[in-house]
C-alpha positions as CSV (number, residue, x, y, z in Angstrom):
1,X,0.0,0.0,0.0
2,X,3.0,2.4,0.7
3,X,4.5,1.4,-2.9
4,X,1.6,2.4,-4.1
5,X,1.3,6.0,-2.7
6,X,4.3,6.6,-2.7
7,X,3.8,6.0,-6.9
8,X,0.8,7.6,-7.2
9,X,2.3,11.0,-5.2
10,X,5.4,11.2,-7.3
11,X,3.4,10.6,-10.7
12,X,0.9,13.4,-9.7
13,X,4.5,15.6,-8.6
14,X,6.0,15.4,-12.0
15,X,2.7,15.6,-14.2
16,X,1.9,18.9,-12.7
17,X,5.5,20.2,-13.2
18,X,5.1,18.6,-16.9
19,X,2.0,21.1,-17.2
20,X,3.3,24.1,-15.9
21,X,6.6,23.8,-18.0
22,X,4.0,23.5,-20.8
23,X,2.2,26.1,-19.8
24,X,5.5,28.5,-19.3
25,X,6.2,28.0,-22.7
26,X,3.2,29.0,-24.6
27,X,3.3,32.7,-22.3
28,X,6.6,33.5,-23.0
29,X,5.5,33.0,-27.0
30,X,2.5,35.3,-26.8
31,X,4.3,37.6,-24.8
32,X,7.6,37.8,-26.9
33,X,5.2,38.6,-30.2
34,X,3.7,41.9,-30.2
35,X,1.1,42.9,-32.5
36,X,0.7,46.4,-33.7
37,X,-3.2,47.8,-34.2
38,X,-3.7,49.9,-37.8
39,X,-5.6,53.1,-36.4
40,X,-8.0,55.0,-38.6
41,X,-9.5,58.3,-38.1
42,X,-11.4,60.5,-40.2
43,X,-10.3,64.6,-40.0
44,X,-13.0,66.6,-41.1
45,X,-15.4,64.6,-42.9
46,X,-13.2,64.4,-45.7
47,X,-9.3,62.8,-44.8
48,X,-8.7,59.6,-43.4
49,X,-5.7,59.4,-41.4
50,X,-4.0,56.3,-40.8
51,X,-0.8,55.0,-38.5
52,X,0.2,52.3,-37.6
53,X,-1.0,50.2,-41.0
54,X,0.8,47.4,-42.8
55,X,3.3,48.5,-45.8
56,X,1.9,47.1,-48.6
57,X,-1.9,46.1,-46.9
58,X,-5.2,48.0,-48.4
59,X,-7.3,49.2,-47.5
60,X,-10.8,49.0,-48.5
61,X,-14.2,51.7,-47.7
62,X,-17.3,50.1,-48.4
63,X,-20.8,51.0,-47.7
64,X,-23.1,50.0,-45.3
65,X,-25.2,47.9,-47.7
66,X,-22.0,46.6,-49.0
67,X,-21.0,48.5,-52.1
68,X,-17.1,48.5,-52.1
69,X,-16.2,52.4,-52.5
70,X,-12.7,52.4,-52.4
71,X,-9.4,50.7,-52.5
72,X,-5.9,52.6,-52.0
73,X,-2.8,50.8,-51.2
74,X,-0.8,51.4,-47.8
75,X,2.4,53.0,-48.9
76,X,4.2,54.3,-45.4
77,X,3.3,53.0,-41.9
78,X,1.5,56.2,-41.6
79,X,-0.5,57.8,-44.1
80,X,-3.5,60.3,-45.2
81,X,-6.3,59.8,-47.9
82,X,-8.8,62.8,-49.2
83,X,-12.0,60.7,-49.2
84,X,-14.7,63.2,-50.7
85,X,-17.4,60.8,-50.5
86,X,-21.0,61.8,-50.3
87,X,-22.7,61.8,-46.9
88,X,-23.3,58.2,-45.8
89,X,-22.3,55.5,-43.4
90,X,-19.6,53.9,-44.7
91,X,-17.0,50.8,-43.2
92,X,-13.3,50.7,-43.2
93,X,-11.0,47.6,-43.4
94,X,-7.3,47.3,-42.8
95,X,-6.0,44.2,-42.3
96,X,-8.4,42.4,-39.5
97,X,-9.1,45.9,-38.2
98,X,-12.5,46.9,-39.4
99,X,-14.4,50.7,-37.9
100,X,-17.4,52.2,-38.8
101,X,-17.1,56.0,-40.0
102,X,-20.5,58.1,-40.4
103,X,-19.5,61.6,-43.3
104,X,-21.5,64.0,-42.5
């Protein structure tokens, strides 16, 4: 009966050091990659201004019902666009990063 505990309390020892080694490994992953967010704002109804984007990413204005607009190519990490588009609600995509712009 001893053998047996003693077994059992040493398996249960080194499988839960098994699985936290495990577990170490996959946080120091996540934490070493960092992921940069594209941000898009609009400046007076009528330039978008983005930082952050992708070099070499577009990206793409549609409408709310689905229409695409617009699609200009991401040539600096930090760029501006003159929209003049008509008043409407329209959606923005970059690369994963999708936001909702209303021109007034």
């Amino acid at each position: 009966m001893r053998k047996f505990l003693f077994l059992f309390i040493s398996f249960l020892i080194i499988s839960s050091q098994v699985l936290l080694m495990s577990q170490d490994k996959k946080e120091k992953t996540s934490a070493s990659e960092e992921t940069v967010i594209p941000e898009m704002t609009i400046i007076g109804n009528n330039i978008l201004q983005v930082k952050n984007a992708p070099v070499g990413s577009y990206i793409e204005i549609i409408t709310i019902v689905g229409n695409k607009v617009r699609k200009y190519e991401i040539k600096s990490a930090n760029v501006s666009f003159e929209l003049n588009l008509p008043k409407a609600i329209y959606i923005f995509k970059l690369e994963g990063t999708v936001r909702k712009f209303v021109i007034k």
